[in-house]
C-alpha positions as CSV (number, residue, x, y, z in Angstrom):
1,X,0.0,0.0,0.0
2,X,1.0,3.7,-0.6
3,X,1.8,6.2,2.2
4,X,-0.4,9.0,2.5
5,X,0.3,12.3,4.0
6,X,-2.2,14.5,4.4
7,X,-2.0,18.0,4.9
8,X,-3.2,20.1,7.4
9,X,-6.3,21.2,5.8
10,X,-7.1,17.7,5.0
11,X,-6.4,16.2,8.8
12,X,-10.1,16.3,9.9
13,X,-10.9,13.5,7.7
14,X,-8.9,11.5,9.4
15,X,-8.5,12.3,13.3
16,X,-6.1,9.1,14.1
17,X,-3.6,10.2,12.1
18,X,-2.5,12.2,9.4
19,X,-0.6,9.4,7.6
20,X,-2.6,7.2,5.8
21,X,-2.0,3.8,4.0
22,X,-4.1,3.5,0.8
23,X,-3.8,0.8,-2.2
24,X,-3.9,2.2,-5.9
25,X,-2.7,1.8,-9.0
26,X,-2.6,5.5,-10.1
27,X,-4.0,8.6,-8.6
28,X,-7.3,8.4,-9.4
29,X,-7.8,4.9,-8.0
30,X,-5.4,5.9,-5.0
31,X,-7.6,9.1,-4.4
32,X,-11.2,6.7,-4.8
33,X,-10.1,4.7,-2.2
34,X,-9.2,7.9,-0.3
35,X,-12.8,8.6,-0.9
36,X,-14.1,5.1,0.4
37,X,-12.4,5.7,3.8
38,X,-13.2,9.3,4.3
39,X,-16.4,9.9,2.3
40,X,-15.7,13.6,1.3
41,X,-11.9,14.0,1.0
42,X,-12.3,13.7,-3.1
43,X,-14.0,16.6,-3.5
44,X,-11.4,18.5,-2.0
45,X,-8.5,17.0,-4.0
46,X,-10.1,16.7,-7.5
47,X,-12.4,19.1,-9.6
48,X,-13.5,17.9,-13.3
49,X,-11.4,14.9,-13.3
50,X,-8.3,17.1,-12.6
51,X,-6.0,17.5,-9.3
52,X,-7.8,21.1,-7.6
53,X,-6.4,24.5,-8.8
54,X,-3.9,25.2,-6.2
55,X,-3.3,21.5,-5.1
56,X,0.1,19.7,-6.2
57,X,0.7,15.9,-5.7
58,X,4.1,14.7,-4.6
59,X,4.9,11.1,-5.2
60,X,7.9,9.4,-4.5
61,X,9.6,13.3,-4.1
62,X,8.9,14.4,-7.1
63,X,5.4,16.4,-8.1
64,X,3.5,14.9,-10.7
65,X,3.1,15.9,-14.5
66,X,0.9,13.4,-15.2
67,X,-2.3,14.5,-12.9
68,X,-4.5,11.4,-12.3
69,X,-2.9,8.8,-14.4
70,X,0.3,9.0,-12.2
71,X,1.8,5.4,-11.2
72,X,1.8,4.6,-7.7
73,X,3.6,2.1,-6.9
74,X,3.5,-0.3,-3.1
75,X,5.7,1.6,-1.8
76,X,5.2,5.2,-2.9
77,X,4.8,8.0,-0.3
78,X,2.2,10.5,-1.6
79,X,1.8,14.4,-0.8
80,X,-0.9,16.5,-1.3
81,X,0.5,19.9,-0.9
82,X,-1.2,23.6,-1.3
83,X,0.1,25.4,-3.9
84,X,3.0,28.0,-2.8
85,X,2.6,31.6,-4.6
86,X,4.7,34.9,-4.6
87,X,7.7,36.2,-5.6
């Protein structure tokens, strides 16, 4: 199963722990299964089939290109970090 770290916004969904570990293939499926356990958390992570404006996924240390249809592998640890703006 992949690692989930949720962040702080996110934590109410899940009050035992902010690290969570969810099977998936790829985003999406990792994300529905999010969804399963904490009925409510996909709409905050996904908006017409796309990750959330302001939302970036990190898997495995690296922030994906790929959106939904990113790999996840067993092992992965996966991110969900607010966007950072400003100069």
């Amino acid at each position: 199963m992949a690692i989930v770290y949720l962040p702080y916004k996110l934590r109410h969904f899940s009050i035992e722990s902010n690290v969570i570990d969810v099977e998936g293939k790829n985003l999406k499926e990792l994300i529905n299964n999010l969804e399963k356990l904490f009925p409510g958390i996909k709409s905050e992570l996904v908006e017409n089939e796309k990750l959330k404006p302001g939302l970036s996924a990190v898997i495995d240390g690296r922030t994906t290109r790929l959106g939904l249809i990113h790999k996840i592998n067993e092992n992965s640890e996966v991110h969900f970090l607010p966007a950072i703006a400003g100069g």
